[in-house]
C-alpha positions in Angstrom: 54.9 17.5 51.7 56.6 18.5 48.4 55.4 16.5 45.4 57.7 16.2 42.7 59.9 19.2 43.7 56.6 21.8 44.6 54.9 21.7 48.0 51.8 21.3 48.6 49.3 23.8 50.3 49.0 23.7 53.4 52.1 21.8 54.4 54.4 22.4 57.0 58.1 24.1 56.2 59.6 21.0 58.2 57.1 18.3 56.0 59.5 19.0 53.1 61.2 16.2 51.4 63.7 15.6 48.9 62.4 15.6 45.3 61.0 12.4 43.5 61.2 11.5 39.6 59.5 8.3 38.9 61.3 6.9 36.1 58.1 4.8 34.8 54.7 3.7 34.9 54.8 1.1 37.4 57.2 2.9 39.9 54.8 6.2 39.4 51.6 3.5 41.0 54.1 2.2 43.6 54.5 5.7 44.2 51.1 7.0 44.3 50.1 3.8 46.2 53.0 5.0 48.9 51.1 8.0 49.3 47.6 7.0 49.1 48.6 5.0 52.5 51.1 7.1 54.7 51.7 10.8 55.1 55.1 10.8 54.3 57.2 10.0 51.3 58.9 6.4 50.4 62.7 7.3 50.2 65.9 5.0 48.8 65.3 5.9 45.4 67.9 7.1 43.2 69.1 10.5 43.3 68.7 13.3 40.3 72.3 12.4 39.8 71.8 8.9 39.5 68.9 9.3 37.2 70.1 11.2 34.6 73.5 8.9 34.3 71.7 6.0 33.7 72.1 5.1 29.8 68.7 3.5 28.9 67.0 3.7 25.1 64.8 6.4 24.2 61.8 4.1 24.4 62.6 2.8 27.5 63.7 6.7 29.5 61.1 9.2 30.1 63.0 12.6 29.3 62.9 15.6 31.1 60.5 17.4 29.0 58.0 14.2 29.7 59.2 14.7 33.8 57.7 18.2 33.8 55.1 17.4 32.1 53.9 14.5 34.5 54.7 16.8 38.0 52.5 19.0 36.1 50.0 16.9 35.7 50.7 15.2 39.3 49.6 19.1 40.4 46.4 19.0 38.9 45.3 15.8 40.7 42.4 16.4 43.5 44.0 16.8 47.0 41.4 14.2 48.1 43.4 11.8 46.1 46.6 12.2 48.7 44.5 13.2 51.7 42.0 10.2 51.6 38.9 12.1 51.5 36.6 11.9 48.2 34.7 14.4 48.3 30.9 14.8 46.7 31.9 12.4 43.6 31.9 8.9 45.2 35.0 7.5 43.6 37.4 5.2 45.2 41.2 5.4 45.9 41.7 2.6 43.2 39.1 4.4 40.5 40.7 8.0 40.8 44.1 6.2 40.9 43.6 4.2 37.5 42.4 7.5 35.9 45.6 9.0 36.0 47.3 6.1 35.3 45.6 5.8 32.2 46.0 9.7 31.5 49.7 9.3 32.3 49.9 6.3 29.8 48.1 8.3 27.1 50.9 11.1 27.8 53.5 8.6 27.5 52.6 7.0 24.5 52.1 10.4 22.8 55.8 11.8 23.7 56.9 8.2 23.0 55.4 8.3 19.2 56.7 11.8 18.8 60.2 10.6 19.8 59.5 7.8 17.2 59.1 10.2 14.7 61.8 12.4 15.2 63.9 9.2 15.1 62.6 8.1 11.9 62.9 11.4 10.5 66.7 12.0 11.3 67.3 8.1 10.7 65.9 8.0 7.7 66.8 11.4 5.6 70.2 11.2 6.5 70.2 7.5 5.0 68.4 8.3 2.0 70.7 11.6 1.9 74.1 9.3 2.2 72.5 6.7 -0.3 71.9 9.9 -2.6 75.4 10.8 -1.8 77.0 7.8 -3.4 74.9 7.5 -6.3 76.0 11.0 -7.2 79.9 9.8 -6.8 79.4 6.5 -8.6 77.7 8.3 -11.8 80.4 11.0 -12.0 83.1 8.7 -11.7 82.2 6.6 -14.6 81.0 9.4 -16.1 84.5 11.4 -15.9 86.2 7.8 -16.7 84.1 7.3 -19.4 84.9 11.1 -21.4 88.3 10.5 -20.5 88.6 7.4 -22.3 86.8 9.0 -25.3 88.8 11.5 -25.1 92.0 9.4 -25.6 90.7 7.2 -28.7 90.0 10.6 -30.4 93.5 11.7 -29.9 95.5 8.2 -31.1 93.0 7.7 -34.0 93.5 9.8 -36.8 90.6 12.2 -38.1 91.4 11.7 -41.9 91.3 8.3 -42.4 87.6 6.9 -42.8 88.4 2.9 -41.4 89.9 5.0 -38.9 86.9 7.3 -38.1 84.8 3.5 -37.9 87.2 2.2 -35.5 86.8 5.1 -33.2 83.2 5.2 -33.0 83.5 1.0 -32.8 86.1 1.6 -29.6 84.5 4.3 -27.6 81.0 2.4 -27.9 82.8 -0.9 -26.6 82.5 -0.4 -22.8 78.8 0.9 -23.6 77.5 -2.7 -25.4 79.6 -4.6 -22.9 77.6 -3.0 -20.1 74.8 -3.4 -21.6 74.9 -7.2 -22.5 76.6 -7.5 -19.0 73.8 -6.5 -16.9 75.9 -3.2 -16.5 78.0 -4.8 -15.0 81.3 -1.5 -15.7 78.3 0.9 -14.3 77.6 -1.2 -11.6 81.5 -1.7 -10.4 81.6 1.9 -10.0 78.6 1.9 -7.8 79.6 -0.8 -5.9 82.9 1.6 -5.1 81.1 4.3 -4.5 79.2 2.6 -1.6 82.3 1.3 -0.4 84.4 4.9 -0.2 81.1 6.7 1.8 80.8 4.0 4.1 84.8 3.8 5.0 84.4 8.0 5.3 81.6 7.0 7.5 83.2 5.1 9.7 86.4 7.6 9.6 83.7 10.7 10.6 82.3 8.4 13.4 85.7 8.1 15.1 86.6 11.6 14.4 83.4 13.1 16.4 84.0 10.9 19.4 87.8 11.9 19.5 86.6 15.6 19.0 83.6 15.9 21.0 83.4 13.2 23.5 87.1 12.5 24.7 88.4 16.0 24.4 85.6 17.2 26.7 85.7 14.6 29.2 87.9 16.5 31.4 86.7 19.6 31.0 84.5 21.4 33.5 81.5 23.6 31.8 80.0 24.7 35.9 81.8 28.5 35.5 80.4 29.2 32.4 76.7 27.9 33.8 77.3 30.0 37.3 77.2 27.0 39.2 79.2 25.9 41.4 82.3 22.9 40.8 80.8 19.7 42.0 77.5 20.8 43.0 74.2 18.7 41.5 73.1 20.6 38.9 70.0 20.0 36.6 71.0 18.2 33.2 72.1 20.1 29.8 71.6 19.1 26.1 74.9 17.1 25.3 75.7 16.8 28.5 74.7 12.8 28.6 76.1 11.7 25.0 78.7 9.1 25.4 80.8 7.6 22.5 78.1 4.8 22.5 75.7 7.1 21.0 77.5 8.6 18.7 78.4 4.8 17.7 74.9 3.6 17.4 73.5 6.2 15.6 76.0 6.2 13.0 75.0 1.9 13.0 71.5 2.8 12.5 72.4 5.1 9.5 75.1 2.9 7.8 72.8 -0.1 8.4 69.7 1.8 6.2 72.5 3.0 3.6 73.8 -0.3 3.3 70.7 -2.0 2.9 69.2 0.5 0.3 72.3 0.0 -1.8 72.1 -3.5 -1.6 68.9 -4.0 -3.0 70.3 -1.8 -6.1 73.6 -3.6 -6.4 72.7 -7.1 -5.8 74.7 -10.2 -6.5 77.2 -11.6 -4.0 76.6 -8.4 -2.2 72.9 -9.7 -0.8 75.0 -13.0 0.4 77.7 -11.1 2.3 74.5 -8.8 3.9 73.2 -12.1 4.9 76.3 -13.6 6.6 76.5 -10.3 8.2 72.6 -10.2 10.1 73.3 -14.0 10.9 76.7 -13.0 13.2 74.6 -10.8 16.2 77.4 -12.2 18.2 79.8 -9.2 16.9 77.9 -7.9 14.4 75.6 -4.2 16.0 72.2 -4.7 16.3 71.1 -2.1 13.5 72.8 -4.2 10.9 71.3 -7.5 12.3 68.0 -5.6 12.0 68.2 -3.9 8.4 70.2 -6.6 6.7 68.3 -9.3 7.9 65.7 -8.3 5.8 67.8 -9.5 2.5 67.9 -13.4 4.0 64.6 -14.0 2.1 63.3 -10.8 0.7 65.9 -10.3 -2.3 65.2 -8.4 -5.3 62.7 -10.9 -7.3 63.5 -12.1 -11.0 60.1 -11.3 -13.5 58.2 -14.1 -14.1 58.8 -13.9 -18.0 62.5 -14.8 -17.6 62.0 -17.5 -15.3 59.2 -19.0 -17.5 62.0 -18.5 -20.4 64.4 -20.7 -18.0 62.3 -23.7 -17.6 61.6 -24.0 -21.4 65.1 -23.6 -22.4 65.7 -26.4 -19.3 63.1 -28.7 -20.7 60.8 -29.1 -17.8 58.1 -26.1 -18.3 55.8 -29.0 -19.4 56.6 -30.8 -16.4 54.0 -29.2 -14.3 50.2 -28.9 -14.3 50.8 -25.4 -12.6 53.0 -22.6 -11.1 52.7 -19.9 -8.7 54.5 -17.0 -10.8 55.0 -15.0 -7.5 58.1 -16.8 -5.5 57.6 -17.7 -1.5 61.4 -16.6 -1.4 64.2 -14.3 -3.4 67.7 -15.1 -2.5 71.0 -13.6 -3.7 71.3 -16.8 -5.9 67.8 -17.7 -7.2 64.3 -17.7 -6.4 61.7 -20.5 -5.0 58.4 -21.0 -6.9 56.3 -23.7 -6.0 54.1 -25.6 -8.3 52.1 -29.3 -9.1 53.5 -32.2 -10.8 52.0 -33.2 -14.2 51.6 -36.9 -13.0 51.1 -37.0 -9.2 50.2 -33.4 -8.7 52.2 -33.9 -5.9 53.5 -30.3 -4.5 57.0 -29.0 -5.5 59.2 -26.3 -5.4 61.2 -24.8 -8.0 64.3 -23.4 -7.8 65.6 -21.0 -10.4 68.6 -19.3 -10.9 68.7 -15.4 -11.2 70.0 -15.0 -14.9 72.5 -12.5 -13.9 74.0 -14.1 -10.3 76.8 -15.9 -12.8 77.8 -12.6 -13.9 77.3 -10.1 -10.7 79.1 -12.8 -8.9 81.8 -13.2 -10.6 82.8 -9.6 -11.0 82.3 -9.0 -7.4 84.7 -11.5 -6.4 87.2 -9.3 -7.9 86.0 -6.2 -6.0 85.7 -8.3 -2.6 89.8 -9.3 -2.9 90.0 -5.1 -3.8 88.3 -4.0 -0.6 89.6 -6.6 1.7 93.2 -5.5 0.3 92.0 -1.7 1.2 90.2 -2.6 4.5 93.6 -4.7 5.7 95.7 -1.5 4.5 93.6 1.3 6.6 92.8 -1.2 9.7 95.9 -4.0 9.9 94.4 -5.5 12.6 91.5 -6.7 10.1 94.0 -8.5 7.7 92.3 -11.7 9.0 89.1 -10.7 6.9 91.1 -11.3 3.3 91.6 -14.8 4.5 88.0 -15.5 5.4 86.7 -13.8 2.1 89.4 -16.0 -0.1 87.7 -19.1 2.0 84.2 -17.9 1.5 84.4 -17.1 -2.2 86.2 -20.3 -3.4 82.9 -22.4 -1.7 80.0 -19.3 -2.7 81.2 -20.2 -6.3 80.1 -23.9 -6.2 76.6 -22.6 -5.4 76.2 -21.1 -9.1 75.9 -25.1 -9.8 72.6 -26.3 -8.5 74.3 -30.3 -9.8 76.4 -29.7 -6.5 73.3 -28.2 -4.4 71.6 -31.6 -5.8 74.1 -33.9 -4.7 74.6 -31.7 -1.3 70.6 -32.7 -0.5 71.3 -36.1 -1.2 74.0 -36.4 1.2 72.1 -34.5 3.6 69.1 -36.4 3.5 71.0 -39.7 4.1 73.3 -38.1 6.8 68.9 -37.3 8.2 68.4 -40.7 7.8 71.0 -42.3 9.3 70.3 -40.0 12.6 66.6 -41.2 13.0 67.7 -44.8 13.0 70.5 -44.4 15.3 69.3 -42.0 17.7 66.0 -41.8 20.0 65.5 -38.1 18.3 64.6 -36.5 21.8 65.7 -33.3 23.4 65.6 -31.4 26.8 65.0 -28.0 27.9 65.6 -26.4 32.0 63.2 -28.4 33.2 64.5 -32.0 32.1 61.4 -32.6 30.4 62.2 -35.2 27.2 60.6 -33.8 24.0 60.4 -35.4 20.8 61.9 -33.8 17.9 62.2 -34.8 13.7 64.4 -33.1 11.4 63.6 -32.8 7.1 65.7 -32.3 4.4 64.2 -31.5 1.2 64.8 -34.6 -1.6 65.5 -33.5 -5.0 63.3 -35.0 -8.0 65.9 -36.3 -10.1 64.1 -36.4 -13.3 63.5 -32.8 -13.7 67.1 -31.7 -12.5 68.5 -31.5 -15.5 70.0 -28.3 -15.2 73.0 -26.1 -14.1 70.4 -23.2 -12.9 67.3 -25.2 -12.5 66.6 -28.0 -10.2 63.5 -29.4 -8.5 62.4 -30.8 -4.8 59.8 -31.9 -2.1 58.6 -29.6 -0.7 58.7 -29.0 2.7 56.1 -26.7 5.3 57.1 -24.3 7.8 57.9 -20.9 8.9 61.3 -19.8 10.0 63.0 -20.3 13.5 63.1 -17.0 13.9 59.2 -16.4 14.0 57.9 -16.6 17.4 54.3 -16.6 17.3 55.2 -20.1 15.1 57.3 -21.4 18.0 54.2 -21.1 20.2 52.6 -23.2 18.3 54.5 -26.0 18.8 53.7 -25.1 22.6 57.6 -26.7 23.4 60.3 -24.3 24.9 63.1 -22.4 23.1 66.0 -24.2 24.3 64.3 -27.0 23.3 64.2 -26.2 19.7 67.9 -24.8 20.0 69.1 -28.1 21.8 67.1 -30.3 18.8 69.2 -28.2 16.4 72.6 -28.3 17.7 71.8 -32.0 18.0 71.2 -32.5 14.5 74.1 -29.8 13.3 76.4 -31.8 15.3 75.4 -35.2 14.1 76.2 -33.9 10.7 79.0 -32.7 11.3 80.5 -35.6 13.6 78.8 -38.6 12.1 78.4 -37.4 9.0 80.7 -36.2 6.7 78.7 -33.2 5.8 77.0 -29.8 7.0 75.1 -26.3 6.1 77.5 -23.8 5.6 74.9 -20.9 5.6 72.5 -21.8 8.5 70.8 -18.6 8.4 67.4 -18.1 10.0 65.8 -17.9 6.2 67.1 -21.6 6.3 66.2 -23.0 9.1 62.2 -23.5 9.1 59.9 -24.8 12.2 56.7 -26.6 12.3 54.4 -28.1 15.0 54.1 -32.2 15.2 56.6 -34.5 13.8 56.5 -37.7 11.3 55.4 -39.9 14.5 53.2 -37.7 16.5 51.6 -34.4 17.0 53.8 -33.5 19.6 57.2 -31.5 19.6 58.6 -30.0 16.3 60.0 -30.4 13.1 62.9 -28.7 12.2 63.3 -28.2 8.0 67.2 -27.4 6.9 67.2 -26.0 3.5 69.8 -24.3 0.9 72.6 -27.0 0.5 74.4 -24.6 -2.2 76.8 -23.7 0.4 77.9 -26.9 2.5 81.0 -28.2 3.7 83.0 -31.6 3.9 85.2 -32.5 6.2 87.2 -35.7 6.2 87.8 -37.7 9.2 90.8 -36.4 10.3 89.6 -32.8 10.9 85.8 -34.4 12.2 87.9 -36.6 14.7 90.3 -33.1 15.4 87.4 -31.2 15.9 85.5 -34.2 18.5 
């Protein structure tokens, strides 16, 4: 009987069978267990051919290298093991079986962190070297802009007057003190150009290598130059597999890296439109969702010295018998401390503006309408996206304004209110089962919002909806937790006359028990700086 594509000693010419591949752990013990119990081979698996066009992950597909490596090892298990007999040591069919299982595991988790590796290291470098890339472009660019508009002044300002020689100096060092008091802001617009240019070429490269190398060679048949012969199975070739998918996703899992590596440079509204972006998995690739999701909570952090210089020049720094200086959450707007009131000690949260999101924001507004101009020129059928972004940035600008965040809780919280004394708050799941469910809106202390970049609320305990080991703790099902939510969302939107307009999972926090019992969930909404109204024509349109 052949084994793997060898035959065994001692086998007859006729006893010969068809070669096997087991494409995993569990089929390689169905497999062993086949043989342990009949002299001949199981059949209706897959053929080669079938195997190797099957497009699984690397994690998930044992490669050819790992293939040979396994029949190899297949040939140095005991013949007792496939004969029945044990000879001299004792051991069992199950015992000798489960130590080369376990050997085959240790293989396959060896070749599988090796694969991680190289993955990491071609991922990775070629990020960081892309990342490196536009840095370069966005310092010579301003640089070059810069000596040319030195360059100028020198030339229209005459060299023999003295005032004149003042004014010179005082106009070339102009854009240099505006960046500077600007939070380099004219550096930074460069930058944020630069990023924009290498991704488009990106994009453009990723498109060209598909039409080059995967399209153009579709029809094209390589068997003459291999001496074989046209249409026979053959045994796989590097490249041979690589569809335009591949090419796709990798170049997804390097933009996704870039992009999130320049974002935590550039900042402003740049973090927001990376979180819209990992919150839309419905068209958005995976390796963005994955890398960009990262910036829904994990901003870059404001020191503490500034903030502390916030709440003084707010008034409220007095306010509190103590707070944490390291945030439980960075944003692309502000940061969340929490701390004690002076009177109650009851436990708050403070949210503080970062002192440059006025001024990052408002400048990339201008590059937003730039690119979405450029992106609806190259690609017309995304001319859509300028309408959406004009949408988006006219509402983003009322969250600079925590006095509209404030009134948005307070709205919220009624809306809340409302729903607990109208409805049974219950939900189902699959199984029909009825579970209880409460929903929390944070309320804003009204005495210590004072502020256009400071304000204060309750503060409210959970982890996010995301977090699973969280959701097993309330020991209730998914869908339930998803049905509670749409519940509430609708509500808001139906009954009430307002909803979140940034429901990200960063937002959206979980938590065993409710307000009546210890059973079911709580679900916490937070961030009203981004909400919408709708009046009661467009609710009643929408119903």
């Amino acid at each position: 009987m052949a084994i793997f594509g060898k035959k065994r000693r001692g086998s007859s010419a006729g006893d010969e069978r068809t070669p096997l591949r087991p494409r995993n752990n569990e089929e390689l013990a169905s497999f062993l267990k086949a043989i342990h119990g009949s002299n001949t081979s199981p059949t209706g698996l897959p053929s080669q051919q079938q195997q190797r066009r099957r497009s699984l992950s690397i994690n998930h597909r044992l490669s050819e290298r790992q293939m040979k490596r396994i029949a190899a090892r297949m040939q140095r298990v005991p013949s007792s093991l496939f004969d029945g007999q044990f000879e001299g040591n004792g051991d069992s069919p199950a015992d000798s079986t489960s130590l080369v299982m376990e050997s085959l595991r240790r293989e396959n988790d060896t070749l599988t962190s090796r694969c991680r590796k190289l993955e990491a290291q071609n991922v990775i470098c070629a990020a960081q070297q892309v990342d490196f890339i536009a840095v370069v472009l966005g310092f010579t660019t301003c640089a070059m802009f810069y000596c040319g508009f030195a360059l100028c002044v020198c030339r229209l300002v005459d060299y023999d007057d003295y005032s004149c020689l003042l004014a010179r100096v005082a106009i070339i060092a102009a854009p240099y003190i505006y960046n500077k008091l600007k939070w380099g802001v004219v550096y930074r617009r460069f930058m944020v150009f630069a990023v924009f240019v290498v991704f488009l070429a990106r994009v453009r490269l990723c498109r060209w290598r598909v039409q080059k190398y995967i399209k153009s060679s579709q029809n094209q048949d390589l068997s003459s130059l291999r001496g074989e012969e046209s249409g026979s199975m053959s045994t796989g070739h590097f490249g041979d597999d690589i569809s335009e998918d591949d090419i796709m996703e990798a170049s997804y899992e390097v933009n996704a890296r870039f992009l999130y590596s320049s974002i935590l440079r550039l900042r402003g509204l740049w973090t927001k439109t990376a979180q819209y972006m990992a919150s839309r998995a419905d068209f958005v690739p995976v390796g963005y969702v994955r890398e960009l999701g990262k910036l829904q909570d994990e901003a870059p952090e404001t020191e503490w010295d500034d903030v502390r210089k916030m709440l003084s020049k707010a008034g409220i720094l007095n306010d509190f018998v103590s707070i944490e200086s390291k945030p439980i959450a960075s944003a692309s707007i502000g940061q969340v401390h929490i701390a004690k009131l002076q009177d109650s000690h009851e436990r708050v949260v403070i949210k503080v503006q970062h002192p440059h999101a006025s001024t990052l924001l408002s400048d990339d507004f201008v590059s937003l309408n730039i690119m979405a101009a450029i992106v609806g020129w190259l690609e017309p059928e995304y001319k859509f996206i300028g309408i959406l972004l004009k949408e988006w940035a006219n509402e983003a600008r009322n969250e600079l304004d925590f006095n509209s965040e404030v009134a948005n809780l307070k709205t919220a919280h009624e809306s809340i209110e409302l729903m607990k004394t109208t409805t049974d708050m219950m939900t189902t799941h699959s199984d029909k089962k009825r579970v209880t469910f409460d929903v929390e809106v944070p309320r804003p202390v009204d005495d210590l919002c004072k502020s256009k970049r400071v304000m204060v609320m309750t503060y409210s305990e959970g982890k996010r909806i995301d977090d699973l080991d969280q959701i097993k703790k309330c020991g209730v099902p998914k869908e339930a937790i998803m049905n509670g939510l749409a519940h509430a969302t609708a509500h808001m939107m139906f009954v009430a006359d307002i909803f979140n307009g940034d429901p990200h999972p960063g937002n959206i926090f979980i938590r065993p028990g409710t307000s009546r019992s210890k059973d079911g969930f709580t679900l916490v909404l937070l961030d009203w700086g981004l909400a919408k109204r709708l009046p009661n024509c467009k609710r009643q349109g929408f119903c």
